[in-house]
SEVO-251482 format. One record per residue (C-alpha): residue number from 1; residue in one letter; x, y, z. Coordinates in nm, 3 decimals, decimal comma. Example, Ala and Ser with C-alpha at 12.3 -4.5 7.8 and 13.67 -1.06 7.14 Angstrom:
2
+-----+-----+---------+---------+---------+
|   n | res |       x |       y |       z |
+-----+-----+---------+---------+---------+
|   1 |   a |   1,230 |  -0,450 |   0,780 |
|   2 |   s |   1,367 |  -0,106 |   0,714 |
+-----+-----+---------+---------+---------+
// end
This chain:
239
+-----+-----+---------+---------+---------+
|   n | res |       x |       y |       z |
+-----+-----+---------+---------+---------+
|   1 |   x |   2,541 |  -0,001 |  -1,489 |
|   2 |   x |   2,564 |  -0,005 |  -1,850 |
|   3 |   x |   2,279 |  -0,275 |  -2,065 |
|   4 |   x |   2,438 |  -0,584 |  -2,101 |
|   5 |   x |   2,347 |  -0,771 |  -2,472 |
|   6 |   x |   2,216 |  -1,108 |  -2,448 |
|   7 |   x |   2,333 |  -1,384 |  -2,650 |
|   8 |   x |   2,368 |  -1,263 |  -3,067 |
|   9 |   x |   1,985 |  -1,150 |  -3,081 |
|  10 |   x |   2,111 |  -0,779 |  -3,019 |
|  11 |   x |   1,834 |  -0,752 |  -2,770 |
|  12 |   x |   1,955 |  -0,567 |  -2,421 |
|  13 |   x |   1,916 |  -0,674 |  -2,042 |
|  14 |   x |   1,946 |  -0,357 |  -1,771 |
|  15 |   x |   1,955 |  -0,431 |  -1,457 |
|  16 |   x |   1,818 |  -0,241 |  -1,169 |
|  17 |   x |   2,040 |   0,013 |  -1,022 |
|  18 |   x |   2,066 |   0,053 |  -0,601 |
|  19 |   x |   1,765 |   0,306 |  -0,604 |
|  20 |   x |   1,525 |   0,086 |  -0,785 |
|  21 |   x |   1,628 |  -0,237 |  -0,568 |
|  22 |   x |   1,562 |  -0,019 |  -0,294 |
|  23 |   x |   1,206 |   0,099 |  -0,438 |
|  24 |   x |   1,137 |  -0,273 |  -0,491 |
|  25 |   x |   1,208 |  -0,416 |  -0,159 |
|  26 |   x |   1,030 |  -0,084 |  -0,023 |
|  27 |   x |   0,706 |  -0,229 |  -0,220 |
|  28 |   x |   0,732 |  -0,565 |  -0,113 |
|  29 |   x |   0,787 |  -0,486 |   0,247 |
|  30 |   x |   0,438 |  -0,335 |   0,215 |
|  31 |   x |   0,269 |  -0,545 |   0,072 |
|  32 |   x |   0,351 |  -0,849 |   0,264 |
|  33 |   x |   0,245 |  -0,662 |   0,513 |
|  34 |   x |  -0,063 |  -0,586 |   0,365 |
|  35 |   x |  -0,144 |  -0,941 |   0,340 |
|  36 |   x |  -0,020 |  -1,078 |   0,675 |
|  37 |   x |  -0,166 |  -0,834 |   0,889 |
|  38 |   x |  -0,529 |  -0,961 |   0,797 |
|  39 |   x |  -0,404 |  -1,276 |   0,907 |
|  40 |   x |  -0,292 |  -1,174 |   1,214 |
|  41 |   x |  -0,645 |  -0,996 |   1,290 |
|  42 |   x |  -0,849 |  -1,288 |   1,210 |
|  43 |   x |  -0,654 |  -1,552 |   1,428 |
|  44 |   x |  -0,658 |  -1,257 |   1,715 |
|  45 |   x |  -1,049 |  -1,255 |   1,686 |
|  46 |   x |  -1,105 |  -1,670 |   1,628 |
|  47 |   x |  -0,929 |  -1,703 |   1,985 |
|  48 |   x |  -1,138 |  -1,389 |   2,119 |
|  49 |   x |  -1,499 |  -1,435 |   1,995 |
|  50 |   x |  -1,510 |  -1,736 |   1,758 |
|  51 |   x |  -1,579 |  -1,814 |   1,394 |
|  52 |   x |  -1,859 |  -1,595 |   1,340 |
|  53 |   x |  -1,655 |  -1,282 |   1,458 |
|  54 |   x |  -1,452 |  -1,352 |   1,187 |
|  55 |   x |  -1,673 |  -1,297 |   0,940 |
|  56 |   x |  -1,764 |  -0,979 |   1,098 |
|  57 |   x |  -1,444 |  -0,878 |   1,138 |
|  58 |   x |  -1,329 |  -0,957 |   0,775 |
|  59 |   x |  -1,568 |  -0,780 |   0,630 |
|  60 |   x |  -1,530 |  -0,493 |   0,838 |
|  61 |   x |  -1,192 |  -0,446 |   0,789 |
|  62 |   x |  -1,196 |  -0,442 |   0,428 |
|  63 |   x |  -1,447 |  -0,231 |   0,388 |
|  64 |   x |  -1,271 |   0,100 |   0,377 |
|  65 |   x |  -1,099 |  -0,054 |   0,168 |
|  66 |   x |  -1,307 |  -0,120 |  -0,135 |
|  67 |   x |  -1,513 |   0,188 |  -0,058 |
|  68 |   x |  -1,236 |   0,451 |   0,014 |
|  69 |   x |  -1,005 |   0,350 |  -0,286 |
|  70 |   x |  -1,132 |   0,549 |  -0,566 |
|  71 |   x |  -1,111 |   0,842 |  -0,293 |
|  72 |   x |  -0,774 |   0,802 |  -0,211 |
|  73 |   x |  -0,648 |   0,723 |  -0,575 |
|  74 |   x |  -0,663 |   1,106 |  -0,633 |
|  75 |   x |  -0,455 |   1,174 |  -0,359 |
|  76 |   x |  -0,149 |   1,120 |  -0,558 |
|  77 |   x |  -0,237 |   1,378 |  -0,828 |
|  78 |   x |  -0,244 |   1,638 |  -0,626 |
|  79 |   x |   0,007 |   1,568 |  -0,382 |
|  80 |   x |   0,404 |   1,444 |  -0,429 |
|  81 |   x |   0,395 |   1,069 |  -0,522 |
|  82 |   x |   0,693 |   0,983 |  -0,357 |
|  83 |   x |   0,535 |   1,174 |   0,031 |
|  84 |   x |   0,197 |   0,979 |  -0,071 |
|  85 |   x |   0,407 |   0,668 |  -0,070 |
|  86 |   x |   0,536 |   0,745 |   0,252 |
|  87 |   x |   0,237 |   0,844 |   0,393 |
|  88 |   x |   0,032 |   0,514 |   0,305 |
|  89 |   x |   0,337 |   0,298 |   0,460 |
|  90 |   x |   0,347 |   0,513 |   0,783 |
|  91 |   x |  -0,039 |   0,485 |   0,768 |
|  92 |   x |  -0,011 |   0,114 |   0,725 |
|  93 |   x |   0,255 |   0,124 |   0,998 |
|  94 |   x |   0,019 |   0,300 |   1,286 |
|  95 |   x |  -0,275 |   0,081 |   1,199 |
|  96 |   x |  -0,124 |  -0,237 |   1,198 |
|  97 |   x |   0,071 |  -0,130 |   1,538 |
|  98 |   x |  -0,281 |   0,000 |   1,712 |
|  99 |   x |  -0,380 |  -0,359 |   1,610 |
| 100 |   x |  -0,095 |  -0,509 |   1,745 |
| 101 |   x |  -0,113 |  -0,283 |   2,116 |
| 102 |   x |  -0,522 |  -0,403 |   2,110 |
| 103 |   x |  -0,385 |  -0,775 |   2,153 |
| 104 |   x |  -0,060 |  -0,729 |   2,404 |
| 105 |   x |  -0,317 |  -0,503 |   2,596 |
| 106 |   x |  -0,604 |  -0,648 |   2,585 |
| 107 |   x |  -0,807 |  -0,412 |   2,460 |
| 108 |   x |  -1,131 |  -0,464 |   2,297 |
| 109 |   x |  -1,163 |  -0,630 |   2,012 |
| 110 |   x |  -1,288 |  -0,331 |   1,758 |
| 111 |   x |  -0,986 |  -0,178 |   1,857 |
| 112 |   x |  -0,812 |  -0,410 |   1,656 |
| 113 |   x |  -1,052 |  -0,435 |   1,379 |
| 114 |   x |  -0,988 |  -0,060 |   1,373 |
| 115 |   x |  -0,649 |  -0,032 |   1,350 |
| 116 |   x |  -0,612 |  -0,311 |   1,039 |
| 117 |   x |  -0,904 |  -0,090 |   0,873 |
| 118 |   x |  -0,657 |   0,208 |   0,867 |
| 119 |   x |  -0,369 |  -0,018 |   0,755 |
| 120 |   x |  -0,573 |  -0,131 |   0,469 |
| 121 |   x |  -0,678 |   0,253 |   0,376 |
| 122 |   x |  -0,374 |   0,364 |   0,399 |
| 123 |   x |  -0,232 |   0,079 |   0,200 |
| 124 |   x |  -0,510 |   0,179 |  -0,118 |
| 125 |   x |  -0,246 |   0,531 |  -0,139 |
| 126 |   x |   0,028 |   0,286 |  -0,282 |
| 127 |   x |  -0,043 |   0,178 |  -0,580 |
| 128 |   x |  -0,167 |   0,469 |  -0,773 |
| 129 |   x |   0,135 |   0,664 |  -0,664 |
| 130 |   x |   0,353 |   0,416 |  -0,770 |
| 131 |   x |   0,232 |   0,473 |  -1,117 |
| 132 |   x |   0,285 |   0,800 |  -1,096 |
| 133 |   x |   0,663 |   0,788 |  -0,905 |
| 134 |   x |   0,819 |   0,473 |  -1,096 |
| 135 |   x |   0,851 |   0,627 |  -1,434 |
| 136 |   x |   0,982 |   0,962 |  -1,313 |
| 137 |   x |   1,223 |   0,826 |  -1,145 |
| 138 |   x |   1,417 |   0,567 |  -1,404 |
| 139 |   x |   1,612 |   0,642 |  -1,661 |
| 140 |   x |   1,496 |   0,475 |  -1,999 |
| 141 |   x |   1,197 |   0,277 |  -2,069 |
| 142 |   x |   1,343 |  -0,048 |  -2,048 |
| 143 |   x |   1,487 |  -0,023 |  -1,694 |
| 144 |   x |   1,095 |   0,120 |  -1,667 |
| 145 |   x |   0,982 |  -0,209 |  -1,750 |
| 146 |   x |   1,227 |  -0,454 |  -1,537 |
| 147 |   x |   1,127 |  -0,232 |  -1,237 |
| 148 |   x |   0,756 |  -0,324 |  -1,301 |
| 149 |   x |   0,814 |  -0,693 |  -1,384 |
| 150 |   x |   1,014 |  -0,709 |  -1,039 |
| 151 |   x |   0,784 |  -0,439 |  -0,836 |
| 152 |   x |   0,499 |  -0,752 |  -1,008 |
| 153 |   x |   0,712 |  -0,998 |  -0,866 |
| 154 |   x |   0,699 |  -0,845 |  -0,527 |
| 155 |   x |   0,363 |  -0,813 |  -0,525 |
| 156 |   x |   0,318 |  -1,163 |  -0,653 |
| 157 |   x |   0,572 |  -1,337 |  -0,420 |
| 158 |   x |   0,354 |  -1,141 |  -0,095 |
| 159 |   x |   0,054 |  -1,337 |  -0,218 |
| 160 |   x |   0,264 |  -1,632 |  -0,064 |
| 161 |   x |   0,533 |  -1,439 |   0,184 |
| 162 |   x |   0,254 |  -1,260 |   0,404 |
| 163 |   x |   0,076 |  -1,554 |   0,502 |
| 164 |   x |   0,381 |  -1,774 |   0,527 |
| 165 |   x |   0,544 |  -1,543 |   0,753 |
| 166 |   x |   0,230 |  -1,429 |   0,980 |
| 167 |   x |   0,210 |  -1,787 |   1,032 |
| 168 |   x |   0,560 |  -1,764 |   1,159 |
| 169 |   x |   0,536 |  -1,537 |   1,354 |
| 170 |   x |   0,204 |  -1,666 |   1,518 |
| 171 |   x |   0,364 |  -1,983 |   1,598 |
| 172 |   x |   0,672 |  -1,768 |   1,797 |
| 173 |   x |   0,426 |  -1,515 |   2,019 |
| 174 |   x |   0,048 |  -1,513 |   1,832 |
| 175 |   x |  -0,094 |  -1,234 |   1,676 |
| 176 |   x |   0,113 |  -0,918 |   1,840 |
| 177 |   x |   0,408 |  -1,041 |   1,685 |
| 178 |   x |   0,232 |  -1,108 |   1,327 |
| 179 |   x |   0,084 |  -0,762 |   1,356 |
| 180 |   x |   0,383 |  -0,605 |   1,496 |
| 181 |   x |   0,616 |  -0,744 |   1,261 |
| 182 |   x |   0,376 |  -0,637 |   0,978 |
| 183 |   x |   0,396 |  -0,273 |   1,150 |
| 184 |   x |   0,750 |  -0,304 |   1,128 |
| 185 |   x |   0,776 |  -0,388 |   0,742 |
| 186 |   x |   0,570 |  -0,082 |   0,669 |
| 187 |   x |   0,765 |   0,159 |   0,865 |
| 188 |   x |   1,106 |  -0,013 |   0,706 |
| 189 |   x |   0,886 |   0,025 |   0,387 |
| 190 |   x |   0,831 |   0,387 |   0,450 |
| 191 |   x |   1,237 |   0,425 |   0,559 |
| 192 |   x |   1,362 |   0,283 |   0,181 |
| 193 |   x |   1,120 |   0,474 |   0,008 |
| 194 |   x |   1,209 |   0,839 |   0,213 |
| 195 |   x |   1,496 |   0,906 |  -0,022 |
| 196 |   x |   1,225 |   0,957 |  -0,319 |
| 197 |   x |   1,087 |   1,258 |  -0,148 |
| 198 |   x |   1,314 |   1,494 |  -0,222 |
| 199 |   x |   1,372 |   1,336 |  -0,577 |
| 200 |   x |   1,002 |   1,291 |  -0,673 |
| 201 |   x |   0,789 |   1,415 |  -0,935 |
| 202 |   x |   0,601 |   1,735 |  -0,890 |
| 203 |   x |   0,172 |   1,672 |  -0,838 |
| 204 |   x |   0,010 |   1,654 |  -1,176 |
| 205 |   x |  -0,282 |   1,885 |  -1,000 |
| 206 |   x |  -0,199 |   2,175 |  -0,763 |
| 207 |   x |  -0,387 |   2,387 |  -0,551 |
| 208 |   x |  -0,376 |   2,717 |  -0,660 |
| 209 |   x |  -0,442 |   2,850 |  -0,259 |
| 210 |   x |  -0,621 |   3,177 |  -0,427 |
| 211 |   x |  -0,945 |   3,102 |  -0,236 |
| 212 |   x |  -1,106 |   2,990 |   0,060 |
| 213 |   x |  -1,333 |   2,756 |  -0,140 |
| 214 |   x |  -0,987 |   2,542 |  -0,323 |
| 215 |   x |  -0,991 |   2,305 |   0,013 |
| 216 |   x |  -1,347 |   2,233 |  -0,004 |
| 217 |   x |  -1,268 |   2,128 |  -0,380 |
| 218 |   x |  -1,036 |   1,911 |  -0,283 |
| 219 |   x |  -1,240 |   1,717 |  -0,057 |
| 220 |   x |  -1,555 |   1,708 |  -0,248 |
| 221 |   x |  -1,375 |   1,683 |  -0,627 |
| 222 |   x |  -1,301 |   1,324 |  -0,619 |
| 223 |   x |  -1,603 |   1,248 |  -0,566 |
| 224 |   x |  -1,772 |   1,429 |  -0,778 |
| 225 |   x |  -1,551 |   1,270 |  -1,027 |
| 226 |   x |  -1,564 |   0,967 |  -0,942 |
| 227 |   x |  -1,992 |   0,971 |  -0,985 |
| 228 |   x |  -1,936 |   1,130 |  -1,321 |
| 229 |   x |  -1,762 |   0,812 |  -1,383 |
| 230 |   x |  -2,001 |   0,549 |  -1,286 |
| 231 |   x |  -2,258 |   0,756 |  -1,456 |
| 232 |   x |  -2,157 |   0,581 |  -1,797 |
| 233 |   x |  -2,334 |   0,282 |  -1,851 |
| 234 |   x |  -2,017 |   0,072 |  -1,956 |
| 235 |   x |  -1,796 |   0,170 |  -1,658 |
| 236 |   x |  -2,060 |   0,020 |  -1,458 |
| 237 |   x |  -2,111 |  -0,300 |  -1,603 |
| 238 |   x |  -1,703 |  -0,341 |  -1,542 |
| 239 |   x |  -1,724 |  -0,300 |  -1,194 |
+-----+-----+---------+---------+---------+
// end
């Protein structure tokens, strides 16, 4: 729709249009799950093996996590944003799932552990292609920065709206229904956010395919880029 002015300051207010809303919920979907599924895995574990398995587990899960993200950061450079998206919800979707099926089955508890591990990985895809799909896909700076301050909002609200509703769902049926419903959110996730495939931006970096060794590169570059980073003396004392 067209910007609406606000009061007699001659300042403009644009609202979202259908796709972004869509976009937005997309994100939030995701990252409530993100937040409940832990949840879900820890309470599974507490009534399996106790407090101390807990910790283990915890730590465990997240561990990919902090370790794999400046890995899979890169993906969205040289890939589609918009199928990078995708991927980390459907990724998100089959871990948090394979967690779910380790609880109605019964099968042991690593299983779980395992599956929330790949949920988390998968979830570290989302944010760096987001900041690579939202601004190609507005159309003028300001509706650029509503859809941030309501993709933040999202974000912010799932702080509160994972645990709230794991515990929800824990209190209906335990942890298979907190982890299923947070594999559910991810694959509705990945469902609004489809339509941005075929409207995405092109990857900044592409593979030119000329030789044998251009797959090898792409395994080994991030991280060869990455070191080069925490070479410097400064980056280092950030992180």
């Amino acid at each position: 729709g067209r910007p609406d002015h606000v009061g007699g300051t001659g300042m403009t207010a644009e609202r979202l249009d259908a796709r972004l809303i869509r976009y937005a919920i997309g994100n939030a979907l995701a990252t409530v799950a993100e937040w409940g599924a832990l949840i879900g895995l820890l309470v599974h574990v507490f009534e399996r093996n106790g407090p101390e398995a807990v910790g283990i587990a915890s730590f465990t899960a997240i561990l990919p996590y902090v370790f794999l993200a400046p890995f899979t950061a890169r993906v969205a450079e040289r890939r589609p944003a918009a199928s990078v998206r995708v991927g980390g919800m459907l990724g998100q979707a089959i871990g948090f799932g394979t967690a779910a099926a380790s609880v109605v089955f019964d099968w042991p508890i690593w299983v779980g552990i395992l599956g929330t591990a790949i949920g988390f990985t998968a979830a570290t895809l989302l944010r760096p292609a987001s900041a690579v799909l939202l601004p190609a896909i507005v159309r003028s700076s300001r509706e650029l920065t509503t859809a941030n301050v309501w993709v933040g909002y999202g974000d912010t609200a799932a702080l509160l709206l994972g645990p709230l509703l794991t515990t929800f769902f824990l209190a209906i049926q335990g942890p298979a229904a907190s982890l299923g419903a947070c594999a559910v959110m991810s694959l509705v996730a990945a469902a609004l956010t489809m339509p941005f495939v075929r409207n995405g931006p092109a990857p900044a970096v592409q593979d030119d395919g000329t030789d044998g060794g251009s797959a090898w590169r792409s395994v080994t570059g991030p991280l060869v880029d990455v070191l080069s980073v925490v070479r410097r003396p400064t980056v280092r004392a950030v992180l």
